[in-house]
PyMOL commands that place a pseudoatom at each C-alpha (Angstrom):
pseudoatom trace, name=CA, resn=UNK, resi=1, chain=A, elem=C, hetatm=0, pos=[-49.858, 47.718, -23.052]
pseudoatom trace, name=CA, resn=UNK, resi=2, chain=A, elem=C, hetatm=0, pos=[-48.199, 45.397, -20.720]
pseudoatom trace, name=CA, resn=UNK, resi=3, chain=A, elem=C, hetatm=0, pos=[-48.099, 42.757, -23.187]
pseudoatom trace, name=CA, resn=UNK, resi=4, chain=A, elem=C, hetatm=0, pos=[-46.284, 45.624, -25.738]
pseudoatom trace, name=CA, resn=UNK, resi=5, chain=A, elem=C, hetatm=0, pos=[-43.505, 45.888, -23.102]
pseudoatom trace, name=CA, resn=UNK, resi=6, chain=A, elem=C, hetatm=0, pos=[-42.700, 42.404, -22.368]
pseudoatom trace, name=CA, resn=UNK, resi=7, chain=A, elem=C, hetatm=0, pos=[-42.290, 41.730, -25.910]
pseudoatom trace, name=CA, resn=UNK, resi=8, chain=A, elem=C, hetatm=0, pos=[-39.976, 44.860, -26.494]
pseudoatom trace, name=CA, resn=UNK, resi=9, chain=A, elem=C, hetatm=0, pos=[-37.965, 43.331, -23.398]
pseudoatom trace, name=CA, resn=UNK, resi=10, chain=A, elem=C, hetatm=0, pos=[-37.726, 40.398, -25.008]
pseudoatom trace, name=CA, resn=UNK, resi=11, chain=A, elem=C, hetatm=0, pos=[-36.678, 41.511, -28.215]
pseudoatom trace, name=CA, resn=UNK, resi=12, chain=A, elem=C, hetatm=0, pos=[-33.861, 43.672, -26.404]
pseudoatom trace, name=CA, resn=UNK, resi=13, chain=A, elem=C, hetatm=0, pos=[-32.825, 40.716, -24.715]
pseudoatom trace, name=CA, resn=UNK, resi=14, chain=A, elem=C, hetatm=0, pos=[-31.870, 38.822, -28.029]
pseudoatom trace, name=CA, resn=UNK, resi=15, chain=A, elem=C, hetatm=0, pos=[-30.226, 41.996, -29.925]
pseudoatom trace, name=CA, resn=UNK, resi=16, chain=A, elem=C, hetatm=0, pos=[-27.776, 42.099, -26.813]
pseudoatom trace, name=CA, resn=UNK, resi=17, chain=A, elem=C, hetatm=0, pos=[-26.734, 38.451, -27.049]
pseudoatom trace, name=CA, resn=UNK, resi=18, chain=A, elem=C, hetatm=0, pos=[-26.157, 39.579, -30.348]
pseudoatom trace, name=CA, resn=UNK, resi=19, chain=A, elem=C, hetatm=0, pos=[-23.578, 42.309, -29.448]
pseudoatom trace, name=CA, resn=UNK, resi=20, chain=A, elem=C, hetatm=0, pos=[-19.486, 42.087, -30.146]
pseudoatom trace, name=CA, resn=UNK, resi=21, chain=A, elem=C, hetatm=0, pos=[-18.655, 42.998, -26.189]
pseudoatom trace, name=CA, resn=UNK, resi=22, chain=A, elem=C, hetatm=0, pos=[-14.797, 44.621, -26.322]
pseudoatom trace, name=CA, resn=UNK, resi=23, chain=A, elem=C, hetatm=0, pos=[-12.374, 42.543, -24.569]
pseudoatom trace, name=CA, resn=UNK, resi=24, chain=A, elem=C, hetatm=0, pos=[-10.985, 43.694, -21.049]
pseudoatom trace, name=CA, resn=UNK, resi=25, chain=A, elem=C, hetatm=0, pos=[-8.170, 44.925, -23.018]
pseudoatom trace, name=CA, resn=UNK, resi=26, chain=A, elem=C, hetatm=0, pos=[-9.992, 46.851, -26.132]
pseudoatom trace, name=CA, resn=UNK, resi=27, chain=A, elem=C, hetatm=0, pos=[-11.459, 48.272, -23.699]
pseudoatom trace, name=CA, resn=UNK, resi=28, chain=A, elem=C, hetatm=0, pos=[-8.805, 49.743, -21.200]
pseudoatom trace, name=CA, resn=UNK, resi=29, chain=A, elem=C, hetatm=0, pos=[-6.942, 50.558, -24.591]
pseudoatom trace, name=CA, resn=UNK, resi=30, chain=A, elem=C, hetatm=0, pos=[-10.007, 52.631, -25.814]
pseudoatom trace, name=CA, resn=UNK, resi=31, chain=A, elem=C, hetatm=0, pos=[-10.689, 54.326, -22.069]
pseudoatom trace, name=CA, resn=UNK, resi=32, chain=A, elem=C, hetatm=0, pos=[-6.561, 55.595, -22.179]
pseudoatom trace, name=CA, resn=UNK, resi=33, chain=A, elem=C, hetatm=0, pos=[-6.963, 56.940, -25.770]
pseudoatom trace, name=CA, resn=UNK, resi=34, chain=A, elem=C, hetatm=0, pos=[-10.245, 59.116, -25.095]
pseudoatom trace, name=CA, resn=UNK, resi=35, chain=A, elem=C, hetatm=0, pos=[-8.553, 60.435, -21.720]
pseudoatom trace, name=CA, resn=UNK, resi=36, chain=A, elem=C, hetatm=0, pos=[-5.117, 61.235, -23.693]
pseudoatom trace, name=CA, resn=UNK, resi=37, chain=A, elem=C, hetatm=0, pos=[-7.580, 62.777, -26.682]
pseudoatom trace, name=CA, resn=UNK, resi=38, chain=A, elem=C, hetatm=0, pos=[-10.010, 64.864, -23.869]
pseudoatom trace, name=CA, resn=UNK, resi=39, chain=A, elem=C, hetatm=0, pos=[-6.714, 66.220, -22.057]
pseudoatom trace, name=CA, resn=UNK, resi=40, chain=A, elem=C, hetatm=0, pos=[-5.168, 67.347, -25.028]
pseudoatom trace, name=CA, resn=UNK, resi=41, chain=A, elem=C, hetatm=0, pos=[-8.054, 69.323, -26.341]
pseudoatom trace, name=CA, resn=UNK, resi=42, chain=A, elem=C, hetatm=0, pos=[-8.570, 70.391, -22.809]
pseudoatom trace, name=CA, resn=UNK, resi=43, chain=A, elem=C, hetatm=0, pos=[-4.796, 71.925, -22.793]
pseudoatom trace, name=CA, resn=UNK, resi=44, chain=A, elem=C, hetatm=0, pos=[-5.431, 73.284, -26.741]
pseudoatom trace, name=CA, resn=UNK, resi=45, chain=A, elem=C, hetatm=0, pos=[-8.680, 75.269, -25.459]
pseudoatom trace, name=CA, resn=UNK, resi=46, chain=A, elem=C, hetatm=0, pos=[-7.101, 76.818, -22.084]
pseudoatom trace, name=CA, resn=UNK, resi=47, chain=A, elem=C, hetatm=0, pos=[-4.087, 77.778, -23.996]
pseudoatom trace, name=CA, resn=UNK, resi=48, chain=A, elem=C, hetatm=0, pos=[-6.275, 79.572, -26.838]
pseudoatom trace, name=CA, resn=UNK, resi=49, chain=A, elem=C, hetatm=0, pos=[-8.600, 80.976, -23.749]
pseudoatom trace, name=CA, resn=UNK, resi=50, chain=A, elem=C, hetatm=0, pos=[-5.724, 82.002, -21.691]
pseudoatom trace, name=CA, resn=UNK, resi=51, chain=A, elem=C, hetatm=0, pos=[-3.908, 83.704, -24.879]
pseudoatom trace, name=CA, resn=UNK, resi=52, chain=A, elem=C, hetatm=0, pos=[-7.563, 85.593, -25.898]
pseudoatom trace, name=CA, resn=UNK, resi=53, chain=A, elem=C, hetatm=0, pos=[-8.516, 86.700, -22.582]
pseudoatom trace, name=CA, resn=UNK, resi=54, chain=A, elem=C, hetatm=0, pos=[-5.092, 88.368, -21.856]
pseudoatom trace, name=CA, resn=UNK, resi=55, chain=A, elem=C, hetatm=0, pos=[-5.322, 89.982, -25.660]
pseudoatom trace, name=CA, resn=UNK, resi=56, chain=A, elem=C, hetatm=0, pos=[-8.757, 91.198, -25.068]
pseudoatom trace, name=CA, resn=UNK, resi=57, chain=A, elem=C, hetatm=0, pos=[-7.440, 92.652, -21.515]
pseudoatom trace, name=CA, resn=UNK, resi=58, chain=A, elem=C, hetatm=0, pos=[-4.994, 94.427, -23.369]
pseudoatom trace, name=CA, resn=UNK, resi=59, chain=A, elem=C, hetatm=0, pos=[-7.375, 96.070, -25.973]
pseudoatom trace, name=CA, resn=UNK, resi=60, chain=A, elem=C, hetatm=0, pos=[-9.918, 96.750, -23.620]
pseudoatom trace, name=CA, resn=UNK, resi=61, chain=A, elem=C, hetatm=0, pos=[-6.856, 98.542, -20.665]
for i in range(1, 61): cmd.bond("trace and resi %d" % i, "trace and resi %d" % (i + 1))
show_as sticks, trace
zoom trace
């Protein structure tokens, strides 16, 4: 068993030498476009709450 999990170590070992790593800069540039992306669907979906909660009120009052 313990021989199973020093050879699956190893073998991770060599696929990440084999990974493409982003650049300091890919990276900050992905980072501000998934925050931009999150806080604009965050602002659709509170608009589209606020405007269905306030309809519903109205039906229900």
């Amino acid at each position: 068993m313990f021989a199973k999990a020093g050879n699956f170590l190893r073998e991770v070992s060599v696929e990440l030498k084999k990974v493409a790593w982003p650049t300091k800069d890919e990276l900050f540039g992905s980072t501000v476009v998934v925050v931009i992306s999150v806080a604009i669907i965050a602002t659709y979906i509170g608009i589209c709450d606020f405007i269905f909660s306030k309809a519903i009120h109205l039906i229900i009052k």
